[in-house]
N, C-alpha and C positions, 0 to 999 in steps of 0.2 A: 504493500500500500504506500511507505512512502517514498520508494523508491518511483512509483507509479506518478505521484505529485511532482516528485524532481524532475520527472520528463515534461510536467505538464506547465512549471515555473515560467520558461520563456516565451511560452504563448501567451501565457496572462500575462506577465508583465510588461510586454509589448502592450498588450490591451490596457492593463494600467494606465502606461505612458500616455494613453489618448486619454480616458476618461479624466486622471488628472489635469491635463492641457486644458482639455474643454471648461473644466471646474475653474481651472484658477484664470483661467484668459476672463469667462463669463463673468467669475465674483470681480476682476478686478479693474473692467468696464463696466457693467451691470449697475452698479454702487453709486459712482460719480455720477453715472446720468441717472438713477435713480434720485439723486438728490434735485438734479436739476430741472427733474421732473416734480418732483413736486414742490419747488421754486414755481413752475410755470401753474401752477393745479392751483395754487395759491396767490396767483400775480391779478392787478386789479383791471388785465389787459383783458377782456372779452372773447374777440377771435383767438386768442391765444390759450385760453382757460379751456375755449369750446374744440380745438384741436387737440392739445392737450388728455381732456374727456375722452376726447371719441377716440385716439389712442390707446388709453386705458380699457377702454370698454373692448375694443377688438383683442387686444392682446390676452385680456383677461376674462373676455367670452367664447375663447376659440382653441382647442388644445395645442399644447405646443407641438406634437405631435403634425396635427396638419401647418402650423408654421412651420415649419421645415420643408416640408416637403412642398408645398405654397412657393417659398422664395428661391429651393434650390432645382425642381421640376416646372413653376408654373412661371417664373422672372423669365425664361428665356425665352417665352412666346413671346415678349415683349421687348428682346432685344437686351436683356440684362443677366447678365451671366456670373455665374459664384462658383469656383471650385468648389470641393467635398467639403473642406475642413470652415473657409471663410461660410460658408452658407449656413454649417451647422453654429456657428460663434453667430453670428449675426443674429438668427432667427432666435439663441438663449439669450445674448447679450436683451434685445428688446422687447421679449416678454418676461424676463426676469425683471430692468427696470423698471417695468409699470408695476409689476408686483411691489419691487420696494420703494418704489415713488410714494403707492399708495400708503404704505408702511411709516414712510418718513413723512410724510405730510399728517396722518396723523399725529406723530410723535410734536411735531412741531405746534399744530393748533392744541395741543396739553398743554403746553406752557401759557403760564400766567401772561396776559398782557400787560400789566402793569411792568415785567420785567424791560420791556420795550421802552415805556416811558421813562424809565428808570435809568436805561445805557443812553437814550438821548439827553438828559438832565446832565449825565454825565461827560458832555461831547462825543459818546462814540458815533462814530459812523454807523449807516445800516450793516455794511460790509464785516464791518471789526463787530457791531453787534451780531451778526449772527455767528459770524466765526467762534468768539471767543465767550459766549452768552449763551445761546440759542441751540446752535449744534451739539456743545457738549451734553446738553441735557436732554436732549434728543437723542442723543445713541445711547445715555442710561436709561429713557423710557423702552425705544424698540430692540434691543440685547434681545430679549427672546423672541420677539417675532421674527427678527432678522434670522437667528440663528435655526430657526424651524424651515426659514428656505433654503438657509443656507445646505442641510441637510437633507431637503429635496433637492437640491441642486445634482449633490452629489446622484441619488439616485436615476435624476433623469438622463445626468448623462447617456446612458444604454438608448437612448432615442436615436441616436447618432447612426442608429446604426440602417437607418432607411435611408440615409443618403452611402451607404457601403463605409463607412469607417468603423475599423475592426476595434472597438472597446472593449472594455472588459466582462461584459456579460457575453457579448457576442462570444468573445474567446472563447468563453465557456459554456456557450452552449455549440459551436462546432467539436471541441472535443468530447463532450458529451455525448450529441448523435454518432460522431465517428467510433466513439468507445462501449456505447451501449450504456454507459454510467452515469450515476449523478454526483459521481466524487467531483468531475470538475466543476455544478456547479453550486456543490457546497462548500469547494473551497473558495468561490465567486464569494459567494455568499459572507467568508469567512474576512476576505478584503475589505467589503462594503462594512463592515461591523467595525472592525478597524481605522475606517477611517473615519466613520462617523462619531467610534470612542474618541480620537483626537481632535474633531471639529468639537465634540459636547466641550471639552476640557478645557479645550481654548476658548471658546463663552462663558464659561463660567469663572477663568481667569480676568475676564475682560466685563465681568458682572464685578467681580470680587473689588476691579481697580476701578469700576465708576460708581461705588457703593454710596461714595462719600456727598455724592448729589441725593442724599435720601431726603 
């Protein structure tokens, strides 16, 4: 048996390699324009609030699932074309951000208004207000929402695998069918627990260190 697994190591880890890519490229666009999304969700600009919306509503009424397969089969009827890897990054990157737009714009209208009046009294800028006032109180409130996608995130990666990018479930499920077994994709299985242990630990690290905004 695990000599069985040692044969099986560099298939998955190849498949790793993408599912990781695809996770940390996603979280580490995803985020910024999540934020800047719900900068716009909340701006007192009209057309901008109502594109903005209707954004949100698509991304977040339609599985990710068929975005993918939308922008990386259905854009080049139309003359716009995405290798495998950008189409599958694109189609996460912008429905994860509406998911965490939604996330942070919440987090943002929790905070007191008063604090607002308060950084102006002060001279701050709106800029330096939100930076140094606004935001940080705002990733203490959504710590765990964020972190519940975060952890979806990870799992959706395996969606990848309808535009042909060999990820880690995939990996394991062709050695699976080819072997007749479900050792590989319990050791799939075994991966995804693992990383998900390290994603919990590191929120709860990043809970422990914004405690002090209670």
């Amino acid at each position: 048996m695990f000599e069985y697994i040692l044969r099986l190591l560099p298939a998955l880890l190849s498949g790793l390699e993408v599912t990781l890519k695809v996770f940390f490229l996603t979280l580490v666009i995803s985020i910024p324009l999540g934020i800047l999304v719900a900068l716009g969700r909340l701006s007192k600009i009209k057309p901008l609030v109502f594109l903005v919306e209707l954004y949100i509503w698509v991304m977040r009424g339609t599985p990710l699932l068929l975005q993918i397969v939308v922008i990386f089969f259905g854009l080049p009827i139309v003359g716009i074309t995405f290798d495998r890897f950008p189409a599958a990054i694109l189609a996460f990157v912008l429905n994860y951000a509406a998911y965490f737009g939604e996330i942070f714009r919440g987090g943002i209208e929790s905070i007191d208004k008063g604090q607002y009046d308060a950084a102006k009294v002060l001279g701050f800028t709106p800029a330096k207000t939100f930076t140094r006032i606004i935001l940080p109180q705002m990733i203490k409130i959504v710590l765990p929402s964020v972190a519940n996608e975060v952890i979806t995130l990870v799992k959706d990666t395996s969606l990848v695998y309808v535009v042909g990018l060999g990820e880690l479930l995939r990996a394991g499920k062709i050695a699976s069918n080819r072997d007749a077994s479900l050792v590989p994709l319990i050791v799939v299985g075994v991966f995804y627990l693992a990383l998900t242990a390290v994603l919990t630990a590191v929120f709860q690290k990043l809970e422990d260190r914004y405690s002090y905004f209670q």
